[in-house]
C-alpha positions as CSV (number, residue, x, y, z in Angstrom):
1,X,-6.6,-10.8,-12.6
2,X,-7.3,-8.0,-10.7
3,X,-10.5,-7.3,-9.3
4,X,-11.9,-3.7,-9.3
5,X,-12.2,-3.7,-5.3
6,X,-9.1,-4.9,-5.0
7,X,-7.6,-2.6,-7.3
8,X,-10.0,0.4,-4.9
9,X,-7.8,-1.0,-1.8
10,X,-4.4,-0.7,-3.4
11,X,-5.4,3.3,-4.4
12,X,-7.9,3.6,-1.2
13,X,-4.4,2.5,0.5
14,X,-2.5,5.5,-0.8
15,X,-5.5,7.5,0.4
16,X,-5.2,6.6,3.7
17,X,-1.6,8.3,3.6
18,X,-0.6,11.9,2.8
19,X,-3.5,14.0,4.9
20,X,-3.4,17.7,5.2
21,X,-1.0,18.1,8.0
22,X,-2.3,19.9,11.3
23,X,-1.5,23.3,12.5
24,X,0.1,21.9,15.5
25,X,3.1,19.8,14.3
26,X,3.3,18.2,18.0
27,X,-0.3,17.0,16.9
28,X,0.0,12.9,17.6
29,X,-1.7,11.0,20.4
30,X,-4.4,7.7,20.3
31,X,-7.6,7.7,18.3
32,X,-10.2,5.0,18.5
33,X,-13.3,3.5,16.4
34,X,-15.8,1.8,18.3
35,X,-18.6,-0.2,16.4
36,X,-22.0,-0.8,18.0
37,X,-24.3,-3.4,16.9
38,X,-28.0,-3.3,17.2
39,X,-30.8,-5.2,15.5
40,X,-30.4,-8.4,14.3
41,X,-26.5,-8.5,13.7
42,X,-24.7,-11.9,13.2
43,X,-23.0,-14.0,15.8
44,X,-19.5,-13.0,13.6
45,X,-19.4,-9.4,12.4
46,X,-17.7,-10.1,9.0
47,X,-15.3,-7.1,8.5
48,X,-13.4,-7.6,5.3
49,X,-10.8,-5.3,5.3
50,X,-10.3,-2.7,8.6
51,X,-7.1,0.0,7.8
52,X,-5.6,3.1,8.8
53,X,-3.0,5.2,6.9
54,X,-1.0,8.4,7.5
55,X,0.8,10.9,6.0
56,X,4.3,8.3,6.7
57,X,2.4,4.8,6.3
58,X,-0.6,3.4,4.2
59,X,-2.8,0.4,4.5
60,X,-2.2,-0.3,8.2
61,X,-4.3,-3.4,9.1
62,X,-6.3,-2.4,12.5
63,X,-7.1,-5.4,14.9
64,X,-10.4,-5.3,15.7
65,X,-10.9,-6.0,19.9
66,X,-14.5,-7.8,20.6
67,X,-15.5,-6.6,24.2
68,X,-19.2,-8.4,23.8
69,X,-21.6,-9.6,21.3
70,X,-22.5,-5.8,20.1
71,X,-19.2,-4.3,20.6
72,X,-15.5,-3.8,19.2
73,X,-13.3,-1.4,19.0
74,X,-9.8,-0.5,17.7
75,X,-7.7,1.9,18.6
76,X,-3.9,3.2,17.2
77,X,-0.9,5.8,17.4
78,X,-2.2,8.3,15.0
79,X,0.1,11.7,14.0
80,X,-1.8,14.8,13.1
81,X,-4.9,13.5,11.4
82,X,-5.6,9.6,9.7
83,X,-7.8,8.2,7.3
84,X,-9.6,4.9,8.3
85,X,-11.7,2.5,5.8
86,X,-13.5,-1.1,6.6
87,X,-15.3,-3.3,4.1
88,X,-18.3,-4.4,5.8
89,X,-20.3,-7.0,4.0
90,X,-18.7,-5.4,0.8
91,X,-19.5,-2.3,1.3
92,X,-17.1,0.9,1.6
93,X,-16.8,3.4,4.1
94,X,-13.8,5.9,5.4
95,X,-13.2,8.7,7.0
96,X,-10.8,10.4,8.7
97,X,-9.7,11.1,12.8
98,X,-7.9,13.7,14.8
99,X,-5.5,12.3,17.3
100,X,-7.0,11.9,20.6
101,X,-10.4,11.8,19.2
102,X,-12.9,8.7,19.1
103,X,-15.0,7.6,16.0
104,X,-18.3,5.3,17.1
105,X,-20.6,3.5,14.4
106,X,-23.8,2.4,15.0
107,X,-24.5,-0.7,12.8
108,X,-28.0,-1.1,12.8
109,X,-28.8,-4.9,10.9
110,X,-32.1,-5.4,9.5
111,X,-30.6,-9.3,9.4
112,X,-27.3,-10.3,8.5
113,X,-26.8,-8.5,5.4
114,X,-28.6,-5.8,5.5
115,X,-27.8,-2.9,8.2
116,X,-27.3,0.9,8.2
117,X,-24.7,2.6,9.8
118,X,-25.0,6.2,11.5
119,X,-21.6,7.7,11.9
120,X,-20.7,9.7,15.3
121,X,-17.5,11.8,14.1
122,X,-16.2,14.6,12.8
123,X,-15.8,14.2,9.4
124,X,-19.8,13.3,8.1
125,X,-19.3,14.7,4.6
126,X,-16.6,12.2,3.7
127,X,-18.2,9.4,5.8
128,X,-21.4,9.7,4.0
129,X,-20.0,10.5,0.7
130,X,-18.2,7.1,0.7
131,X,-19.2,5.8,-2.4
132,X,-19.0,8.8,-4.4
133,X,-15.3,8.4,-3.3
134,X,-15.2,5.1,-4.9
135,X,-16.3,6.8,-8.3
136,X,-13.8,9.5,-8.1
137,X,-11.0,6.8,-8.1
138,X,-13.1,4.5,-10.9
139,X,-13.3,7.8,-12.8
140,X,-9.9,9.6,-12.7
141,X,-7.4,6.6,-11.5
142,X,-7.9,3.9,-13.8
143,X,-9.3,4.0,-17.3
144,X,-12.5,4.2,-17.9
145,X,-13.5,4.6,-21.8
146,X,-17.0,5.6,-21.3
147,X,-16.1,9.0,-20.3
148,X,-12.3,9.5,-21.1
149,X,-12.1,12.4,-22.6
150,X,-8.7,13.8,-21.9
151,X,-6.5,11.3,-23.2
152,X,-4.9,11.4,-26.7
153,X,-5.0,8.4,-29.1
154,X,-1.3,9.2,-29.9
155,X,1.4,11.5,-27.8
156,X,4.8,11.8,-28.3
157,X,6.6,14.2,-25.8
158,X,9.3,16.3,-26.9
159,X,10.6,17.3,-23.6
160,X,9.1,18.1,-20.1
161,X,7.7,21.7,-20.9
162,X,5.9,19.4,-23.6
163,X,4.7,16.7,-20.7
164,X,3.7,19.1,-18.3
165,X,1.3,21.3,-20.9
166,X,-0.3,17.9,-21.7
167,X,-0.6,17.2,-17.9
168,X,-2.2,20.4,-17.3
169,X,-4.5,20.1,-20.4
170,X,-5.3,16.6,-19.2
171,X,-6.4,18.0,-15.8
172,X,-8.5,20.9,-16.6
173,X,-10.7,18.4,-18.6
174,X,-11.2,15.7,-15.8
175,X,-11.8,18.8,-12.9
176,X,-14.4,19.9,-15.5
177,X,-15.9,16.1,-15.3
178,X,-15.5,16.0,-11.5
179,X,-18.0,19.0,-11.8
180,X,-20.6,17.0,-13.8
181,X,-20.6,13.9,-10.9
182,X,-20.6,16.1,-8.1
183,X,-20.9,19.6,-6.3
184,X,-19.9,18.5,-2.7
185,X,-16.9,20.6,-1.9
186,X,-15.3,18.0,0.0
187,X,-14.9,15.4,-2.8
188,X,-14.6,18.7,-5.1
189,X,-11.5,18.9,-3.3
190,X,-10.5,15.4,-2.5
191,X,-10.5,14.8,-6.6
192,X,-8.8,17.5,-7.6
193,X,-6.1,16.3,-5.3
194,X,-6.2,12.4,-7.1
195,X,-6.4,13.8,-10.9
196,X,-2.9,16.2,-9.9
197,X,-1.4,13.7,-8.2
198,X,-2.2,11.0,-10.9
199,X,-1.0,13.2,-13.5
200,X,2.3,13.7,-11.7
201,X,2.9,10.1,-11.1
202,X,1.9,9.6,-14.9
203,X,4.9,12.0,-15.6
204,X,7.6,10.3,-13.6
205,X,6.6,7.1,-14.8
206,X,6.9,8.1,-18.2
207,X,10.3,10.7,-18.2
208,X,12.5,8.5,-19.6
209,X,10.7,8.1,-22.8
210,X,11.2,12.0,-23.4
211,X,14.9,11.6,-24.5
212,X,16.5,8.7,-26.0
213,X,19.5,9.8,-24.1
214,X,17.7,10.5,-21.2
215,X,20.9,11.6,-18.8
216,X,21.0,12.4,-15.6
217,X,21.4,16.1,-16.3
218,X,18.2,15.7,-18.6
219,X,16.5,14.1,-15.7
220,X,17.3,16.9,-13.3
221,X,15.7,19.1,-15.6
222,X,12.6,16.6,-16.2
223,X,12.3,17.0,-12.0
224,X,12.9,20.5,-11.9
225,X,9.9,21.4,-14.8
226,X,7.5,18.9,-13.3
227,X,8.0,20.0,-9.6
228,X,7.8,23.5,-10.2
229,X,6.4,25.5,-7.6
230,X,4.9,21.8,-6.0
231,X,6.0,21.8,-2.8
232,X,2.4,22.2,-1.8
233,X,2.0,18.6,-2.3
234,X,2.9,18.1,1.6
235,X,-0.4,19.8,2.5
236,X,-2.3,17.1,0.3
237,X,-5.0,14.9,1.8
238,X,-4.8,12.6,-1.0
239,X,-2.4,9.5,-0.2
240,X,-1.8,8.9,-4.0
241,X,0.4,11.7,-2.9
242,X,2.7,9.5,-1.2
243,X,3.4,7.5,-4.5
244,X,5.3,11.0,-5.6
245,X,7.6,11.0,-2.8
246,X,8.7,7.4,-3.2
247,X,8.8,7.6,-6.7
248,X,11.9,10.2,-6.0
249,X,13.3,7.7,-3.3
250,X,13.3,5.0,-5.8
251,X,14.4,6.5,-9.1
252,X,17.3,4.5,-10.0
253,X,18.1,7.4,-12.1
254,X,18.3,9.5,-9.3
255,X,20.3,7.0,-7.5
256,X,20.0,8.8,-4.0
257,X,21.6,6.9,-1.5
258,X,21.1,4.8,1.3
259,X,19.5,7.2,4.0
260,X,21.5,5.0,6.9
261,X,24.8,5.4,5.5
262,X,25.1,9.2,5.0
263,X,22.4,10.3,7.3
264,X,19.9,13.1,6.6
265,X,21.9,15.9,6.2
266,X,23.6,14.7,3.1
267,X,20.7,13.1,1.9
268,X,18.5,16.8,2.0
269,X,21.9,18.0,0.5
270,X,21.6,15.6,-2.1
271,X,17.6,16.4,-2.4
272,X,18.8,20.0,-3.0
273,X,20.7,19.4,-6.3
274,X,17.7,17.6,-8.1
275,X,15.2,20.3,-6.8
276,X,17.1,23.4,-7.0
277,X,14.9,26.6,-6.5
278,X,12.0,25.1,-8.6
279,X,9.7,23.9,-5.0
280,X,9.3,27.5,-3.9
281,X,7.6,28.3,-1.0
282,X,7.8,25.2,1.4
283,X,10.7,23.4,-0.2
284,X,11.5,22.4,3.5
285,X,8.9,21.0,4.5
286,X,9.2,19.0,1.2
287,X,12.2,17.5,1.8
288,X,11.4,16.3,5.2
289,X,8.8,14.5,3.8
290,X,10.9,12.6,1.7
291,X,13.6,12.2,4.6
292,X,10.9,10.3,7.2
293,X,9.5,8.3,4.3
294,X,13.0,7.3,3.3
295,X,13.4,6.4,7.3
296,X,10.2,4.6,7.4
297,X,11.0,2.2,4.3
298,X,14.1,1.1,6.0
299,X,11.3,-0.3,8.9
300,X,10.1,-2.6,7.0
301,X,11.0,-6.5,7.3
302,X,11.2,-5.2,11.6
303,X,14.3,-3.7,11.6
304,X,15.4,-0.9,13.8
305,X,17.5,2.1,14.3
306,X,20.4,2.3,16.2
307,X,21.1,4.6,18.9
308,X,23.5,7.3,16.4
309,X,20.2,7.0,13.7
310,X,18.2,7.9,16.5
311,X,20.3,10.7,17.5
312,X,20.2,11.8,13.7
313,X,16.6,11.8,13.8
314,X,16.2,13.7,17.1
315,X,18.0,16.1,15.7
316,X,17.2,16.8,12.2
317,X,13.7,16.9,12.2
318,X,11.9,20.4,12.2
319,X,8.6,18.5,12.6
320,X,8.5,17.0,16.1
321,X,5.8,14.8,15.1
322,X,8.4,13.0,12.5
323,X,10.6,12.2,15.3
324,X,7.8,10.8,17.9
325,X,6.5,8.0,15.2
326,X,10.3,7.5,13.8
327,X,11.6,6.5,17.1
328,X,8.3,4.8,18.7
329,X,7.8,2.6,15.1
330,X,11.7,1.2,15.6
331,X,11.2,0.6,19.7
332,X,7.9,-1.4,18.6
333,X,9.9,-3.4,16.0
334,X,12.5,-4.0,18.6
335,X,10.2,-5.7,21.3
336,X,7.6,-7.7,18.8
337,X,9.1,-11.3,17.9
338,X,9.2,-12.3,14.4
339,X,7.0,-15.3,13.6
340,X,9.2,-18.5,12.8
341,X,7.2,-18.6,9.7
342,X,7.9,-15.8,8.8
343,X,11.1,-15.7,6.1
344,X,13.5,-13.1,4.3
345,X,16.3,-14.3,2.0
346,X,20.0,-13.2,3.0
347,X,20.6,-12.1,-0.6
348,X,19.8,-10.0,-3.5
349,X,21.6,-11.2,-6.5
350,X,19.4,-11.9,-9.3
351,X,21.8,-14.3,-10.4
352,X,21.3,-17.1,-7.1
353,X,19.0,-19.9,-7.5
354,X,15.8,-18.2,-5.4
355,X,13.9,-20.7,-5.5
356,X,15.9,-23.6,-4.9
357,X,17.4,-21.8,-1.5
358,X,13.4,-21.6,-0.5
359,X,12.5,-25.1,-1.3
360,X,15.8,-27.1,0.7
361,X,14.6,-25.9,3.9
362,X,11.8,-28.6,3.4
363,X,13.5,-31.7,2.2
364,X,11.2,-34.5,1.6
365,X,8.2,-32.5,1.7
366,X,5.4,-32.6,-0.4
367,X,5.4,-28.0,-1.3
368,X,2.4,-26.4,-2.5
369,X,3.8,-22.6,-3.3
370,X,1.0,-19.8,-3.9
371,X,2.3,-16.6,-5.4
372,X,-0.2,-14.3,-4.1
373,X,0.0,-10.4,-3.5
374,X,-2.2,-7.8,-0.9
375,X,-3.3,-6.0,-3.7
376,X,-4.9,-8.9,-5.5
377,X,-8.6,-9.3,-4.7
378,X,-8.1,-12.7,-6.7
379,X,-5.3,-14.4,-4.4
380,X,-6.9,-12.6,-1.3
381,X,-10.6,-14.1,-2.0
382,X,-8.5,-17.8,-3.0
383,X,-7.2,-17.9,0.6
384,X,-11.1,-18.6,1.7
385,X,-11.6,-21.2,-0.9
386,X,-8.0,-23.3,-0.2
387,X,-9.5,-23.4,3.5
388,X,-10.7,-26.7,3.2
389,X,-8.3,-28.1,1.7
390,X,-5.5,-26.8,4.5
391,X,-7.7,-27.8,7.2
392,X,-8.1,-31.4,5.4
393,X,-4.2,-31.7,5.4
394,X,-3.5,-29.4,8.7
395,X,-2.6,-32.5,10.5
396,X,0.0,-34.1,7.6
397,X,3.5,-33.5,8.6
398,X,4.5,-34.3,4.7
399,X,2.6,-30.7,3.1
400,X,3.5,-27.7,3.4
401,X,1.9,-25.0,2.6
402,X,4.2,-21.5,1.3
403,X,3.1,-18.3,0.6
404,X,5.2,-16.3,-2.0
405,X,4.9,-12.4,-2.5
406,X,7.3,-9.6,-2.8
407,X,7.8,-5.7,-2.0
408,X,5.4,-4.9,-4.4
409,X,3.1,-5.8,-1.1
410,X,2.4,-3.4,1.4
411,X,4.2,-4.8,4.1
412,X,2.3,-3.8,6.9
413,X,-0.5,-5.8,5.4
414,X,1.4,-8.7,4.4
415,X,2.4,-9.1,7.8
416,X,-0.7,-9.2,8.9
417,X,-2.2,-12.1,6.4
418,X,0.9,-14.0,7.9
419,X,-1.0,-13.7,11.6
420,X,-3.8,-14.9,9.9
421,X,-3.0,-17.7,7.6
422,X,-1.5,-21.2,8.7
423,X,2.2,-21.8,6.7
424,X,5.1,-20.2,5.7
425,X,5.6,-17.1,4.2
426,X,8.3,-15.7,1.8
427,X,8.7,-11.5,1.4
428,X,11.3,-11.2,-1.5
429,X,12.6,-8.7,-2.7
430,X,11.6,-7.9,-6.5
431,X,14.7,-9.4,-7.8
432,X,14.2,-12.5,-6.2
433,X,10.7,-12.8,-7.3
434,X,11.3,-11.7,-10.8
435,X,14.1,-14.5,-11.2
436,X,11.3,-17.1,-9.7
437,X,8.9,-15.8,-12.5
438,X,11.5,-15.9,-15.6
439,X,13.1,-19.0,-14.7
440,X,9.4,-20.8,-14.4
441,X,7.4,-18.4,-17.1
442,X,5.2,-16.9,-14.1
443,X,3.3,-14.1,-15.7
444,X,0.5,-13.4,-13.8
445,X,-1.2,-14.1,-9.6
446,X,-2.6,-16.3,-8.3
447,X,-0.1,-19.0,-9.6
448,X,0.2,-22.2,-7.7
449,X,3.5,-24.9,-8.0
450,X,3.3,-28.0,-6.6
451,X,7.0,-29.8,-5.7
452,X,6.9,-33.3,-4.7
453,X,9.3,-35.0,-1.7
454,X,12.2,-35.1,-4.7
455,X,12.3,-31.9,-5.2
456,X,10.8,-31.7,-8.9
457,X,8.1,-29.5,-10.0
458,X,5.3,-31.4,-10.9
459,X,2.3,-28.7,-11.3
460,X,3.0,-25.4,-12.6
461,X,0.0,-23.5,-13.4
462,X,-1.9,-19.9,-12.9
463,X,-4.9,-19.9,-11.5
464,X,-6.6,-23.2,-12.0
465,X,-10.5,-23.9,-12.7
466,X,-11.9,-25.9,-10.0
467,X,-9.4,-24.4,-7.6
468,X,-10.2,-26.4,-4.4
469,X,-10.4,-29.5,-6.4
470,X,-7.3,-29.2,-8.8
471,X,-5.2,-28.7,-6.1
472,X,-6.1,-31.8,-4.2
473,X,-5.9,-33.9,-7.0
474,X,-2.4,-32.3,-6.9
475,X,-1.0,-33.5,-4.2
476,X,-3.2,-36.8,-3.8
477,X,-1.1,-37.2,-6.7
478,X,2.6,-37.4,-5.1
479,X,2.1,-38.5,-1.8
């Protein structure tokens, strides 16, 4: 139930990620956008989605400052070089920014849906080139059967040599297509770096089918044929390249360990014997890559590092800039207060009744539960239409309203819907979510449940016609 925009966020997120890093490794300082608004703009200025991303974090949600009627800014901690993108009356733009450097947009409105915007920055060629961006992703990133070309009907891989040769064979026809589309080196560039980094992530996600006893040893080998020679993949501007290092922090095949318990020495040891000598040049630089984004996940949920992780990553880290937005990210999770609406489970067992531990903190309470995610445009674009019906019962001690996602949303901007909308709100792990959904046959977002004051589930349903209204007839119906 994904819309395409939506789906454009998820990837523009990754985009927003893995930039070419700068010659100056001590390259980090503040970066600000400033929009001016001229003409006839409206009394709101209606910016959809406003987001940053670097080469350690994607999708950051920007909070837009209003200094008068014509004038906002936002400003953020940005290492080496960012990538920024707003929706603005559903249309797309990005770009990137140097740190220390300001970005201003004129936004000239015609009224208030029409405008042009004239871009004062560095970076015009992306800027302007914004949409042809969005046809690069449409093109290479999800399927499109009008002009797929380079994907076989049928393919069985034999082994990775095998995988890799249809990889490259698979790229060499979509760079021919970018060609046809466009002769702008700067998205000539920018796509070549999505169709190798979707290919790569196409492998991983598909290694274990090349051996029916897919071992670990076999696996090694897998990493060792597809990574050959990659290490250039740290120089990237696309995000998507960011998928590929997470994909190796996450392979359960792998198994790599818990970057807190052994520290980064072991872990880059560890690193070492999956990647041998097959990186070449750079293979450091590769694997402190991995090491920061492998620090960075372990931020999430506002935790922090204690003062011997500190000292490990003060001292480990070639790349100065690593250590400057390691360190500042955990102080800033140390003094910001966690919303008492905001919830994480104590456990991860598969096996515990999830959903019953959720619903007894609200005895006798009528519960209306939405199981949403940030990447659906569906569940995101409900929110405004359930707005009525929240502000009908805001004052009703007996509802409550609970907001159910899991780590398969970016948490960054899950965190910030929670600012945003009134109730309570659940991050899960994927476990926990996935026993929710087998236990109640949840198969697809937005899904809505409706318990009454007795605990029982009375409405179970996905996506109901007549949203606004089905749901108050809902819960007109048990209270």
């Amino acid at each position: 139930m994904k819309s395409f925009i939506s789906r454009l966020l998820l990837v523009f997120s990754f985009f927003c990620s893995n930039l070419a890093l700068a010659k100056n490794q001590d390259n980090i300082g503040y970066s600000s956008i400033i929009l001016h608004l001229k003409g006839d703009y409206p009394k709101v200025l209606n910016i959809a989605s406003f987001a940053y991303g670097n080469i350690l974090e994607t999708d950051y949600p920007l909070k837009i400052n209003k200094i008068n009627d014509s004038t906002y800014y936002a400003s953020f901690l940005n290492l080496q070089m960012s990538n920024y993108y707003l929706v603005l009356n559903k249309e797309y733009f990005t770009s990137y920014i140097e740190p220390n450097q300001n970005d201003t947009l004129e936004v000239t409105f015609a009224d208030e849906n029409n405008f042009e915007i004239d871009y004062k920055g560095k970076y015009k060629d992306l800027f302007y080139n914004s949409n042809k961006f969005v046809e690069i992703i449409k093109n290479y990133y999800f399927i499109n059967s009008d002009i797929d070309t380079w994907t076989r009907e049928t393919f069985d891989c034999e082994d990775a040599d095998d995988l890799k040769n249809y990889i490259i064979e698979k790229s060499q026809k979509q760079n021919k297509h970018l060609r046809t589309i466009t002769d702008n080196p700067t998205m000539i560039s920018i796509g070549a770096e999505v169709i190798e980094a979707k290919e790569i992530r196409y492998a991983l996600q598909n290694s274990r089918s090349l051996s029916k006893n897919n071992t670990h040893d076999t696996h090694i080998e897998f990493y060792q044929t597809i990574f050959k020679n990659k290490a250039e993949l740290v120089d990237y501007k696309y995000p998507g390249t960011k998928q590929v290092f997470l994909h190796i922090i996450k392979d359960s095949v792998l198994n790599l360990p818990d970057i807190l318990q052994i520290g980064p020495y072991q872990y880059e040891n560890r690193l070492k014997t999956i990647f041998g000598e097959s990186l070449g040049q750079g293979a450091q630089k590769f694997y402190e890559r991995v090491i920061a984004l492998a620090y960075i996940q372990k931020l999430d949920g506002g935790n922090t590092f204690t003062a011997e992780q500190k000292f490990d990553i003060l001292n480990f880290f070639n790349n100065n800039i690593y250590k400057t937005y390691l360190i500042n990210k955990s102080n800033l999770n140390s003094t910001t207060p966690i919303s008492n609406s905001i919830h994480y489970l104590p456990f991860d067992n598969e096996n515990e009744d999830v959903l019953g531990a959720i619903i007894s903190k609200y005895k006798n309470k009528v519960i209306l539960i939405d199981y949403w995610a940030t990447w659906c445009g569906p569940c995101i674009q409900s929110f405004e239409t359930m707005q009525p019906l929240k502000e009908k019962y805001k004052d009703n001690q007996d509802i409550v309203f609970l907001y159910l996602t899991d780590e398969s949303s970016e948490y960054n901007r899950w965190k910030d819907f929670t600012e945003k909308l009134a109730g309570e709100h659940y991050y899960l792990t994927k476990k926990q979510l996935k026993r929710i959904n087998t236990e109640h046959n949840i198969n697809a977002i937005p899904h809505y449940m409706l318990i009454d004051k007795n605990g029982e589930i009375k409405f179970n349903e996905t996506f109901p016609t007549n949203l606004n209204t089905t749901i108050n007839n809902w819960i007109d119906s048990v209270l």
